[in-house]
C-alpha positions as CSV (number, residue, x, y, z in Angstrom):
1,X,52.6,193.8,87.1
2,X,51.0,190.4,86.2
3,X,51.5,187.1,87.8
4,X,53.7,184.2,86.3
5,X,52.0,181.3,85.7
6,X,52.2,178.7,88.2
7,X,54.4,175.4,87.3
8,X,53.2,172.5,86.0
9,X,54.1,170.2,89.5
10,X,52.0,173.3,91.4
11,X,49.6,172.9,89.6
12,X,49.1,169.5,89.5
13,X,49.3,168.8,93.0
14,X,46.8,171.6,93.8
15,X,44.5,169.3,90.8
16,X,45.6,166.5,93.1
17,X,44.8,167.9,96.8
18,X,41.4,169.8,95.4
19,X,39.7,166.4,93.7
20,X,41.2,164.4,97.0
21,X,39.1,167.7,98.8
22,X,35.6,166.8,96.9
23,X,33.7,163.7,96.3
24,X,33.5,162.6,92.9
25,X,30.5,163.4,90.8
26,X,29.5,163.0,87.5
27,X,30.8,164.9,84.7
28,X,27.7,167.9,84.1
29,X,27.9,166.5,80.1
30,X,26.6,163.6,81.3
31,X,23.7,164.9,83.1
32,X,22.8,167.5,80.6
33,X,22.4,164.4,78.3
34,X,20.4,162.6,80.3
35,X,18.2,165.6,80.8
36,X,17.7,166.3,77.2
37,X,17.0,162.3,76.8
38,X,14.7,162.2,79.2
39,X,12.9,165.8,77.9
40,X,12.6,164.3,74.5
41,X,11.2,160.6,76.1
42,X,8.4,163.0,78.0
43,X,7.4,164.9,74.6
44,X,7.4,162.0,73.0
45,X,5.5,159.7,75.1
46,X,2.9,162.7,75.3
47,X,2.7,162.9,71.0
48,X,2.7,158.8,71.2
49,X,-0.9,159.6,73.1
50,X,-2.0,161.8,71.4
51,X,-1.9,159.7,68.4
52,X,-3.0,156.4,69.7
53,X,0.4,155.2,68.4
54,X,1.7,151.3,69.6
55,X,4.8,151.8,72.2
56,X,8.0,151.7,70.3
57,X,5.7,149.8,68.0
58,X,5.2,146.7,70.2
59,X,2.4,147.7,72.7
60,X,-1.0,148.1,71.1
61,X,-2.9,151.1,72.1
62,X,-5.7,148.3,72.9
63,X,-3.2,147.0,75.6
64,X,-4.1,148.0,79.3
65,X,-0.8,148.6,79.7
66,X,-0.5,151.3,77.0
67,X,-2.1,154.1,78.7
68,X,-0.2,153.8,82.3
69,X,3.2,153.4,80.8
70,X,2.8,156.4,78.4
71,X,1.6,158.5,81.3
72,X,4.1,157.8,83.6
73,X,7.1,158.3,81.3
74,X,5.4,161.7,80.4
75,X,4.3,162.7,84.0
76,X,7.8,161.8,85.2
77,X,10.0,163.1,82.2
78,X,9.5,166.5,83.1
79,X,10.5,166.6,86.7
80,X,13.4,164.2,86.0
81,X,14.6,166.3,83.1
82,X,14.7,169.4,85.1
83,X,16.1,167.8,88.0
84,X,19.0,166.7,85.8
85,X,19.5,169.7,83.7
86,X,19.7,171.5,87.9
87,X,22.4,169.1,88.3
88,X,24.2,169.6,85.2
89,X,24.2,173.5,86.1
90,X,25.7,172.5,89.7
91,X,28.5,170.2,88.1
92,X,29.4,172.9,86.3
93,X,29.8,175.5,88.3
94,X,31.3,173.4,90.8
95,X,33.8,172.3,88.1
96,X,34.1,176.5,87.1
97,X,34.7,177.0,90.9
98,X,37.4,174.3,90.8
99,X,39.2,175.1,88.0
100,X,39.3,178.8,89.4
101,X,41.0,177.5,92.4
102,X,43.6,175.5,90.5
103,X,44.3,179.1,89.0
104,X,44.6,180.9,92.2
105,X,41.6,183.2,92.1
């Protein structure tokens, strides 16, 4: 036969003892945000090359400064994007993992 559900007071103090168990973290929303911000920054800054187009319209392709800032923001995006998306796909499954243990399973 199937289980009852567990009461509410169970359950919240097993929510209670398992987030005392293990350190905060971000919520994984918030890093697969910041992953596709920072994806889109990389493409960008790579079209923005491409085209000889100012920086966010201030920075003159003439500038010295142009062609280093657009290269690291595209050289970096793509490392820092996938690094975050990896962490968004750890929070969650460590959140999945949690939740299953409120559950019982």
């Amino acid at each position: 036969e199937g289980e009852e559900p567990l009461p509410p007071w169970i359950r919240g103090e097993r929510e209670r003892k398992l987030a005392a168990d293990e350190g905060s973290d971000l919520l994984f929303p918030v890093y697969l945000i910041g992953s596709a911000l920072v994806a889109i920054a990389a493409v960008g800054s790579i079209f923005e090359f491409a085209n000889r187009n100012p920086i966010f319209g201030v920075l003159p392709p003439s500038n010295f400064l142009w062609a280093p800032i657009l290269l690291f923001f595209s050289i970096t995006g793509f490392p820092s994007a996938g690094f975050l998306f990896f962490k968004a796909i750890t929070a969650a499954n460590k959140e999945a993992e949690r939740q299953d243990k409120i559950d019982g399973y």
